[in-house]
C-alpha positions in Angstrom: -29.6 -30.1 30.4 -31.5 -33.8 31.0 -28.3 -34.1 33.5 -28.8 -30.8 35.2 -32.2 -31.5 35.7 -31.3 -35.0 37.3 -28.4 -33.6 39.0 -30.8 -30.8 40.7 -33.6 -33.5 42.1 -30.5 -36.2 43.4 -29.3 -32.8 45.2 -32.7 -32.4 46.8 -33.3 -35.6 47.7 -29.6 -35.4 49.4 -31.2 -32.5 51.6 -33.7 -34.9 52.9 -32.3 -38.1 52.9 -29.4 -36.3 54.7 -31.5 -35.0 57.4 -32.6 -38.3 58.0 -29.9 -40.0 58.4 -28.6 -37.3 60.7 -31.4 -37.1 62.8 -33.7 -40.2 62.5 -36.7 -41.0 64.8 -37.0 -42.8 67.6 -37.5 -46.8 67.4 -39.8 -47.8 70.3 -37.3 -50.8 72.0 -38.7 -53.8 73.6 -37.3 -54.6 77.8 -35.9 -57.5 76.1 -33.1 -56.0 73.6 -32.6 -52.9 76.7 -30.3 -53.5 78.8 -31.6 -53.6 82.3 -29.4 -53.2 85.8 -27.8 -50.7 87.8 -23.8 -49.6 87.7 -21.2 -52.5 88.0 -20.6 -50.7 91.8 -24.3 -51.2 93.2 -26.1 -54.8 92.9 -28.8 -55.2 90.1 -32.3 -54.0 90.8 -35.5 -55.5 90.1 -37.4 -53.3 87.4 -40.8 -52.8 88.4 -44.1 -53.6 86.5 -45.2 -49.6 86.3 -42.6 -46.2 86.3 -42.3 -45.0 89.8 -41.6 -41.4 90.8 -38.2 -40.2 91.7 -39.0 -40.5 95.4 -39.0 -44.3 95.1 -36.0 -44.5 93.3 -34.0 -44.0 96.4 -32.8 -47.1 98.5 -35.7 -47.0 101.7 -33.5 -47.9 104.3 -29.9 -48.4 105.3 -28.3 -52.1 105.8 -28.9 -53.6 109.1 -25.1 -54.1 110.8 -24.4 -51.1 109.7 -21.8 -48.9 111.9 -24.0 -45.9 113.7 -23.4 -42.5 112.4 -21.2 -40.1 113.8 -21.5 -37.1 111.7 -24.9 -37.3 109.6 -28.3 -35.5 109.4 -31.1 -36.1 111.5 -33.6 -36.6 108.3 -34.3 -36.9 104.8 -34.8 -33.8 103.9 -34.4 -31.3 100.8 -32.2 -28.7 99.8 -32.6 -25.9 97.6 -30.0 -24.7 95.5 -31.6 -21.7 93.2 -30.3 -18.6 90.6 -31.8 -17.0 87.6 -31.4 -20.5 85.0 -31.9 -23.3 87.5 -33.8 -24.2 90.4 -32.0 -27.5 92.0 -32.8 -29.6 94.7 -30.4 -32.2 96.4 -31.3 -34.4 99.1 -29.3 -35.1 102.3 -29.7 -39.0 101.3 -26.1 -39.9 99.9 -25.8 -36.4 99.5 -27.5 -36.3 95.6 -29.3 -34.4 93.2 -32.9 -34.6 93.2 -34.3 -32.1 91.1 -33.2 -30.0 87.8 -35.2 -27.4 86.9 -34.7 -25.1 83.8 -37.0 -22.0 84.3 -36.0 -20.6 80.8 -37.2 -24.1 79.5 -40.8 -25.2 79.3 -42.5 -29.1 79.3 -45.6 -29.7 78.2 -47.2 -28.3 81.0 -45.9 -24.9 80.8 -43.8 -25.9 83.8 -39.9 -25.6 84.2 -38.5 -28.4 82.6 -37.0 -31.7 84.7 -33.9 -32.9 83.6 -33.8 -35.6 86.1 -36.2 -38.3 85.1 -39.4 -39.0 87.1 -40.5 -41.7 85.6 -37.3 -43.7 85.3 -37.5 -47.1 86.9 -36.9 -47.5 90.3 -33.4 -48.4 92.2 -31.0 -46.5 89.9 -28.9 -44.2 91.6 -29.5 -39.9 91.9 -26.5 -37.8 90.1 -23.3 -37.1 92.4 -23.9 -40.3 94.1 -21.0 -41.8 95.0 -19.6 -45.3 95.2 -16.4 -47.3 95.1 -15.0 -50.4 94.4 -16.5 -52.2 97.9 -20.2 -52.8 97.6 -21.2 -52.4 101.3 -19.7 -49.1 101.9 -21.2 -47.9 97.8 -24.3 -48.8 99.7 -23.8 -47.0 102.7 -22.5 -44.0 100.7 -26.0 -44.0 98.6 -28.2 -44.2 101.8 -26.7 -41.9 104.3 -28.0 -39.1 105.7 -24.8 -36.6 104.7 -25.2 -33.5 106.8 -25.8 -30.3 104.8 -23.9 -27.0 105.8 -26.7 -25.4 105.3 -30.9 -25.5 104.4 -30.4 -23.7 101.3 -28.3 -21.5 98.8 -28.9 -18.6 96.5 -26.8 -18.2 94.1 -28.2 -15.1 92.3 -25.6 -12.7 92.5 -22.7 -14.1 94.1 -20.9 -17.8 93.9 -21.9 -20.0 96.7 -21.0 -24.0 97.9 -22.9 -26.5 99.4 -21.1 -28.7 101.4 -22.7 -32.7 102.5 -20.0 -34.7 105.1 -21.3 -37.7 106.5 -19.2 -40.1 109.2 -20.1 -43.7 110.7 -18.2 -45.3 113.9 -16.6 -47.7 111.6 -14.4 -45.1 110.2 -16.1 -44.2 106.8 -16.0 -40.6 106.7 -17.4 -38.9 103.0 -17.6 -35.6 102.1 -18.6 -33.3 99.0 -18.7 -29.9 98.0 -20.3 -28.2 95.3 -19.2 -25.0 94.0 -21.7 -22.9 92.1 -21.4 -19.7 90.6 -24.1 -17.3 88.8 -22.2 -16.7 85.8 -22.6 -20.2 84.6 -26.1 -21.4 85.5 -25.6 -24.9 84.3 -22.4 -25.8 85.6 -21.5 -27.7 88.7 -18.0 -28.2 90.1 -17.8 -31.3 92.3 -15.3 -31.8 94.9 -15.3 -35.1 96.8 -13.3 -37.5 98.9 -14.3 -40.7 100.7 -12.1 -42.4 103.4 -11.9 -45.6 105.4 -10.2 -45.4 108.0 -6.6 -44.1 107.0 -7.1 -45.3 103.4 -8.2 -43.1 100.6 -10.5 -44.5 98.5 -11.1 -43.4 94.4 -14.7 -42.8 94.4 -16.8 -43.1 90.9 -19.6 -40.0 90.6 -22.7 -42.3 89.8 -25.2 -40.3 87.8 -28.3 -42.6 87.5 -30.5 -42.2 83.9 -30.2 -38.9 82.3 -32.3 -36.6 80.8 -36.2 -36.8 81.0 -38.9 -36.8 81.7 -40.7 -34.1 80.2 -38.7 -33.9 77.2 -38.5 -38.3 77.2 -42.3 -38.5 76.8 -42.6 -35.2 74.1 -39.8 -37.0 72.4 -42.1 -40.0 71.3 -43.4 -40.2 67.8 -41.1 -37.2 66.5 -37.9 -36.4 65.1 -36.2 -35.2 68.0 -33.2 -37.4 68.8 -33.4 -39.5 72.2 -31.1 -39.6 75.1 -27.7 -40.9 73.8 -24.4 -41.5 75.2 -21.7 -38.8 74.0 -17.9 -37.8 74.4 -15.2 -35.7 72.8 -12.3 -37.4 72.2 -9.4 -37.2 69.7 -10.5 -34.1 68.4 -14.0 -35.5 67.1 -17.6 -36.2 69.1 -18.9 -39.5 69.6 -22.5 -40.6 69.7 -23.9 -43.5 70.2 -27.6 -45.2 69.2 -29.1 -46.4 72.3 -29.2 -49.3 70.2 -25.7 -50.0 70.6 -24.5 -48.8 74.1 -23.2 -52.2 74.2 -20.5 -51.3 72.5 -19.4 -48.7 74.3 -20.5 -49.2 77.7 -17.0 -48.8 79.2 -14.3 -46.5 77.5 -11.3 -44.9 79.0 -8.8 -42.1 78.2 -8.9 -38.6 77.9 -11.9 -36.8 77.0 -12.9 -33.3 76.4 -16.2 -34.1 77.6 -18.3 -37.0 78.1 -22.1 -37.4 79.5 -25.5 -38.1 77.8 -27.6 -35.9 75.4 -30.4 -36.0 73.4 -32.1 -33.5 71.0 -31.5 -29.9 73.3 -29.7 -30.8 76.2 -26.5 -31.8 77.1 -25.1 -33.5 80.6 -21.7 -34.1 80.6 -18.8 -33.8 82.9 -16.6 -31.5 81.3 -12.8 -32.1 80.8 -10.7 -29.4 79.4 -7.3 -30.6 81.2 -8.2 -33.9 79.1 -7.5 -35.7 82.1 -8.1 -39.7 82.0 -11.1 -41.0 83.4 -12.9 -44.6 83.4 -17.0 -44.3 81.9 -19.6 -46.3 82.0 -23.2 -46.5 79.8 -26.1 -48.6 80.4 -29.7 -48.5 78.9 -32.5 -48.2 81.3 -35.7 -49.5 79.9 -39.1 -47.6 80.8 -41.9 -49.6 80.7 -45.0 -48.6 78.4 -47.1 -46.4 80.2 -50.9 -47.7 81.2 -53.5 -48.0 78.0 -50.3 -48.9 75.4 -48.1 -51.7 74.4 -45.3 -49.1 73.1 -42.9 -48.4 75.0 -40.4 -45.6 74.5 -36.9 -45.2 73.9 -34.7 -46.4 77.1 -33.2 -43.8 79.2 -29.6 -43.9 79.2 -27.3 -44.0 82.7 -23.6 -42.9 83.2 -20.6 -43.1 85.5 -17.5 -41.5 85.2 -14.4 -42.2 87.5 -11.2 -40.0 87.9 -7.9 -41.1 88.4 -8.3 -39.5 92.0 -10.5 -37.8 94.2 -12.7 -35.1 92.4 -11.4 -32.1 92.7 -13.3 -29.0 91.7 -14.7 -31.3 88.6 -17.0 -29.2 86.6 -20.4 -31.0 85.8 -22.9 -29.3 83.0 -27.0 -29.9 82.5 -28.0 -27.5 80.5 -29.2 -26.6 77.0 -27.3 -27.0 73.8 -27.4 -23.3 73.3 -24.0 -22.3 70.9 -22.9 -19.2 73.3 -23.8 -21.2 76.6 -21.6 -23.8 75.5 -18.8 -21.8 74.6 -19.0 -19.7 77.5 -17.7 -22.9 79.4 -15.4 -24.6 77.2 -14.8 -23.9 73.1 -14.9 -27.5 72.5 -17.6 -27.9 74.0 -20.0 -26.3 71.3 -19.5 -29.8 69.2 -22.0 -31.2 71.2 -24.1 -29.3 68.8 -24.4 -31.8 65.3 -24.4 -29.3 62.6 -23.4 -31.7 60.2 -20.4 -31.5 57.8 -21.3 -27.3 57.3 -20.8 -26.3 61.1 -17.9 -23.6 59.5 -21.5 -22.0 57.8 -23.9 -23.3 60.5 -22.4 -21.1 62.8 -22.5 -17.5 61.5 -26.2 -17.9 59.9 -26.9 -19.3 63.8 -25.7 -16.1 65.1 -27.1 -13.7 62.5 -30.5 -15.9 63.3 -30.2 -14.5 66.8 -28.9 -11.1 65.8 -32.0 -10.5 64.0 -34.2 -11.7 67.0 -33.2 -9.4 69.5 -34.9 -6.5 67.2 -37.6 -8.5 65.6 -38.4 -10.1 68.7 -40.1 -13.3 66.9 -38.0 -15.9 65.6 -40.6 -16.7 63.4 -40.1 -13.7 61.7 -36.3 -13.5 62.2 -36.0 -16.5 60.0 -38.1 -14.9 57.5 -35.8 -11.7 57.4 -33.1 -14.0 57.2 -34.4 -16.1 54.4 -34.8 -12.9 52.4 -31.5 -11.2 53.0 -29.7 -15.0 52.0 -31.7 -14.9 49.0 -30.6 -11.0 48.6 -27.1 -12.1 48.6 -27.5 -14.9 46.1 -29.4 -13.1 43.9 -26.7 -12.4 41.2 -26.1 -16.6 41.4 -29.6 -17.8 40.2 -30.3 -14.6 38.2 -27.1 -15.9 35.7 -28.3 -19.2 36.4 -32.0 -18.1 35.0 -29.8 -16.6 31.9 -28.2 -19.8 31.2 -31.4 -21.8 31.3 -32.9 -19.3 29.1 -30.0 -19.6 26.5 -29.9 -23.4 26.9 -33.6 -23.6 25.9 -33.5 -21.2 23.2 -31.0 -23.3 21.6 -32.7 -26.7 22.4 -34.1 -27.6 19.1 -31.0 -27.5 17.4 -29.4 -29.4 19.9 -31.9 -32.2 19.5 -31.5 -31.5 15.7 -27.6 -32.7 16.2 -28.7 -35.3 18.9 -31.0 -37.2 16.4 -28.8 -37.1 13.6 -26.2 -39.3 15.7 -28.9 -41.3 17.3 -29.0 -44.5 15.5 -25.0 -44.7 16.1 -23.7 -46.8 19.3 -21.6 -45.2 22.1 -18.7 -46.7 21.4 -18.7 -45.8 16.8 -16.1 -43.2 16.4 -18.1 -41.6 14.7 -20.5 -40.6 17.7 -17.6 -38.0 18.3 -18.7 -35.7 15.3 -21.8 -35.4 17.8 -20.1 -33.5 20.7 -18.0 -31.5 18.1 -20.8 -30.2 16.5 -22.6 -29.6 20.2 -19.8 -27.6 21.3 -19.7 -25.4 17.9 -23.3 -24.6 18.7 -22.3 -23.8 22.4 -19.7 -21.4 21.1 -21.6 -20.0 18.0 -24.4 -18.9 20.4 -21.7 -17.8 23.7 -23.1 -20.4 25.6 -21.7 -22.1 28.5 -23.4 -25.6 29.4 -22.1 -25.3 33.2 -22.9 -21.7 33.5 -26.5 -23.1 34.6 -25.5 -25.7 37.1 -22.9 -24.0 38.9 -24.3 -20.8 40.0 -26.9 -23.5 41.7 -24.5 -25.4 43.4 -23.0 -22.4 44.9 -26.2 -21.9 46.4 -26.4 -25.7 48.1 -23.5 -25.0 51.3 -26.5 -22.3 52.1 -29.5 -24.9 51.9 -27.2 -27.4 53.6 -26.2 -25.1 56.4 -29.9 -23.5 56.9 -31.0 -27.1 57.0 -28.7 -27.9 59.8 -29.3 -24.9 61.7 -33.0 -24.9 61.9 -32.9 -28.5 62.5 -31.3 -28.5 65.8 -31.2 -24.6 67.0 -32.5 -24.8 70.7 -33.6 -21.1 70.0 -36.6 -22.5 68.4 -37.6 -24.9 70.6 -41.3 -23.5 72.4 -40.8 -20.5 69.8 -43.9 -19.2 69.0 -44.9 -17.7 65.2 -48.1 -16.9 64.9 -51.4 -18.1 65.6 -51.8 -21.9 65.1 -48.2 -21.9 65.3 -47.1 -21.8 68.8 -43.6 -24.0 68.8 -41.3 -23.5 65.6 -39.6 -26.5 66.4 -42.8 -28.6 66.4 -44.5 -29.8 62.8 -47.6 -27.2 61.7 -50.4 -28.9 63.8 -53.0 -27.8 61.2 -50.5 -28.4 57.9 -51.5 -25.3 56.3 -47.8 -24.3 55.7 -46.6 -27.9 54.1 -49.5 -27.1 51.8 -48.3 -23.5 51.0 -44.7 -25.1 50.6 -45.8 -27.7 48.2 -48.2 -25.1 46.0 -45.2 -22.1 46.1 -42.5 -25.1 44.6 -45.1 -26.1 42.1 -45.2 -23.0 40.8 -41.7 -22.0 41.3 -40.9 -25.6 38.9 -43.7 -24.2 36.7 -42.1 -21.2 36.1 -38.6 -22.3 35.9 -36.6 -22.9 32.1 -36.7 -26.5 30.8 -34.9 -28.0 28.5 -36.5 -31.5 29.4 -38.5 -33.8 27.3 -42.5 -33.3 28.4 -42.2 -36.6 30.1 -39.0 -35.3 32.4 -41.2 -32.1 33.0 -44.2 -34.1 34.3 -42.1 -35.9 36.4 -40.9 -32.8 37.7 -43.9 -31.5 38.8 -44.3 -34.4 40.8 -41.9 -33.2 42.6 -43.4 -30.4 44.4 -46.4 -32.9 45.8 -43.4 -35.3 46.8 -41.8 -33.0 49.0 -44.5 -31.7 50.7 -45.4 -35.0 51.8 -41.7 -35.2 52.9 -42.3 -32.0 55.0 -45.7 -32.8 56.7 -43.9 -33.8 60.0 -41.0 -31.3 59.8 -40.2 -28.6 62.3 -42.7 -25.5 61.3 -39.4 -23.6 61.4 -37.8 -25.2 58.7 -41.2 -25.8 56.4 -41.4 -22.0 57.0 -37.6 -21.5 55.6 -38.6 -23.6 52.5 -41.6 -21.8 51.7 -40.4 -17.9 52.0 -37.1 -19.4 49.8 -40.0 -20.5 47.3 -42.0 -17.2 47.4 -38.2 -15.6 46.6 -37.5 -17.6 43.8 -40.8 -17.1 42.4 -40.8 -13.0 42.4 -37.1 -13.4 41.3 -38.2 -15.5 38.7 -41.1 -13.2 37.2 -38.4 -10.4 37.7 -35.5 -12.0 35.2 -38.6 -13.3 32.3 -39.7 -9.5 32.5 -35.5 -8.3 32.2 -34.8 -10.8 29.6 -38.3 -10.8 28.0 -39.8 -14.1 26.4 -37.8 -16.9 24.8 -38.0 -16.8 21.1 -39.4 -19.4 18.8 -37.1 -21.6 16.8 -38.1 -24.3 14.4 -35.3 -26.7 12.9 -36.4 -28.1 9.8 -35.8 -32.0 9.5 -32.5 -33.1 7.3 -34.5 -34.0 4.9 -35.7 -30.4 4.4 -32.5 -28.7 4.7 -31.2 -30.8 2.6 -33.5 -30.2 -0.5 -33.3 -27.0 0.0 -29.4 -27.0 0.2 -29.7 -29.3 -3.2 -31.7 -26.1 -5.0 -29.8 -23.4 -3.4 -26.8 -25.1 -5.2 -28.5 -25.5 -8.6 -29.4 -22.2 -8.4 -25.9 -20.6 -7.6 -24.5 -23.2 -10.6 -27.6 -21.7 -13.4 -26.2 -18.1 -11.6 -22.8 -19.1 -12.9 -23.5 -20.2 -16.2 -25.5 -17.2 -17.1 -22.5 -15.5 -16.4 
């Protein structure tokens, strides 16, 4: 039973540890282990003492020498790209992408989120710039004024394009069209070509540091993973600690998909045909902001280069939402880490979101879920309960046996007697050692799975529960459910059958104060999981001592006992016979 005990706490500590390791916090990094500087097409930037808006980010002025514009805009000026997920913004400067909004997304502010950092250093290149292998005309491709075909696009109800061409007297002539359609929000198809003269030339679609800067800052100081570099390949996901984008800042092959994420959101160029292409990673480092020495994790900026000319490439910044994903692309919902029990992760996600389009409150939804789960494994940790029971009821005699062998070494023969005589007791009394432990490991795939889910489910990020509570995905600001989750496992572990020493069980009920400690800073959603799971197993508990009623009291009389009275009970039957 000691083991099954042990077994049980190196299980739990699994749970956590594992969740760690998957998702570990942020390490602030220093400007001088970040790597710093532009893509290998544009020359290397100076990085500036403070973060600068967007607005400075863009080159100021095009190269003197330059040949005069034949077909170009008459301005910098904005365009608006808009349907019922996103409201964009490109600019007619090279032609890029300004602004991402997510209106079904919130910042801090209660604003649409920005997936285009704002605070990123300055002199980095917007997304769907273009450049090529010559550095003057990368240049003049980034600050051109590309003429628009037209002031801006709704894309509401029917698909749409936007369409940037741009044309100098030296011959350079560019041109790009995006395709958008309302059915997927998110997803940008890029068609591009760039020409000097009679030659074609292979352009590479720059995207500049991605995802921020809402989400970047709120990312500080928590658990939420930071922007990473990412790609399919092979038939498994990559992803890469900022850390270590050296080692992977150029790769090339065929990819499913390949971009940046972080925590909820995902952008990647997306690459069903598994076509080859040529990418390229690079940390951009983000100076501490005024009043601290800290600064945050770097941002991280990508390139990716086709074979050819774009054509009708499909680009996605969006949420890691399960359906929105596979909407697009199957493979593409594996840019969702749900660990090692995705097979299980999956079906509890989509009962989760089942149950919240009646409910209405994903704070609730996970407690109807919690309750059903532990519905359907109730016939588990009942026999489990069972077993316990019968171990304990037998425990005395089995430390009876235990001490008789307990001067003996491992290794005497002898010491085999012990288990003989263990297993005769087992079998006298129809117990099964591992009926106990299995019915509980049956139940651990769940615990994993839930785990994972609640962990990373974009569903719960800016959730609101009740009250205090106002994001699930955000630790309990006042820590009154940690507390509750620590007091429902004490007495749950209180309540539960022993067969430990009393030093074991006072270790165990350590255990309880251990993990709340564990949970202070996790996600409200998952500390509310764990706590209705606790409440469960507690009525359950109260339930199966009431079924089974109370154990019964055994005594085993020392050897020396039995034995005397053994020795007279043997006299006795000998007097018996000689009488007769």
């Amino acid at each position: 039973m000691e083991k099954r005990v042990l077994l049980a706490v190196v299980l739990s500590f699994i749970v956590l540890y594992g969740y760690q390791a998957m998702f570990p916090p942020p390490k602030p990094a220093t400007a001088a282990s970040q790597g710093q500087g532009a893509s290998s097409a544009q020359p290397a930037p100076d990085v500036p003492a403070q973060p600068q808006p967007v607005e400075a980010a863009a080159p100021a002025a095009p190269p003197s020498g330059s040949a005069s514009p034949v077909v170009a805009d008459e301005a910098d000026r904005e365009i608006v790209v808009e349907n019922q997920s996103v409201r964009a913004i490109f600019t007619t400067r090279g032609g890029a992408l300004k602004s991402w909004r997510l209106k079904k997304y919130q910042d801090a502010s209660r604003q649409p989120l920005e997936l285009i950092p704002h605070d990123a250093p300055g002199g980095h290149p917007r997304p769907f710039t273009l450049s090529v292998d010559d550095a003057a005309v990368s240049a003049t491709l980034a600050q051109a004024l590309f003429r628009p075909s037209a002031a801006s696009v709704n894309v509401e109800s029917a698909p749409a394009t936007l369409t940037f061409e741009y044309a100098d007297a030296s011959g350079l002539t560019a041109r790009k069209e995006f395709s958008f359609n309302p059915q997927s929000p998110y997803v940008v198809h890029l068609s591009a070509s760039v020409n000097q003269g009679s030659n074609a030339l292979v352009p590479t679609v720059q995207w500049g540091p991605a995802l921020g800067d809402a989400l970047h800052v709120n990312s500080r100081g928590s658990s939420d993973v930071p922007p990473r570099p990412i790609f399919y390949q092979d038939g498994s996901v990559t992803r890469v600690t900022p850390s270590n984008i050296g080692t992977v800042d150029s790769k090339e092959g065929p990819f499913g998909f390949a971009g940046v994420d972080d925590h909820y959101f995902l952008s990647a160029a997306v690459l069903p045909r598994q076509v080859p292409v040529r990418l390229h990673y690079e940390s951009v480092a983000v100076p501490a902001p005024q009043g601290t020495t800290t600064a945050p994790a770097p941002y991280v900026q990508w390139s990716v280069r086709f074979n050819g000319a774009p054509a009708g490439e499909a680009f996605f910044m969006g949420p890691k939402d399960f359906d929105v994903l596979a909407a697009i692309d199957r493979e593409l919902v594996k840019a969702i880490d749900f660990g090692m029990f995705a097979w299980l992760v999956v079906p509890l996600l989509r009962a989760l979101k089942w149950l919240n389009v009646y409910v209405g409150n994903y704070g609730w939804s996970i407690v109807l879920l919690t309750v059903l789960i532990n519905v359907a494994m109730f016939p588990l940790r009942h026999k489990s309960v069972v077993s316990m029971r019968r171990m304990q009821e037998i425990q005395p005699e089995m430390k009876s046996i235990q001490d008789r062998y307990a001067k003996l070494k491992m290794t005497d023969p002898a010491r085999s007697k012990m288990n003989e005589e263990m297993m005769a007791l087992y079998k006298s009394r129809g117990v099964n050692p591992a009926s106990g432990c299995v019915p509980m490991l049956l139940t651990m795939p769940v615990l994993f799975a839930f785990y994972a889910m609640l962990s990373v489910a974009i569903e719960l990020r800016g959730a609101p529960f009740i009250g205090w509570i106002t994001d699930l995905s955000r630790h309990d600001p006042l820590y009154i459910t940690p507390v509750l989750m620590g007091l429902t496992q004490f007495i749950q572990t209180k309540m539960t059958p022993s067969t430990a020493d009393p030093t074991q069980q006072k270790v165990m009920m350590l255990m309880p104060l251990m993990f709340m400690f564990m949970f202070i800073k996790a996600p409200s959603g998952l500390v509310l999981y764990w706590t209705v799971s606790n409440a469960w197993a507690i009525g359950q508990q109260y339930l199966t001592n009431k079924m089974i009623g109370p154990a019964p009291q055994r005594s085993v009389r020392p050897p020396a006992e039995r034995k005397v009275k053994n020795a007279g009970a043997g006299r006795s039957e000998q007097a018996s016979k000689e009488r007769k």
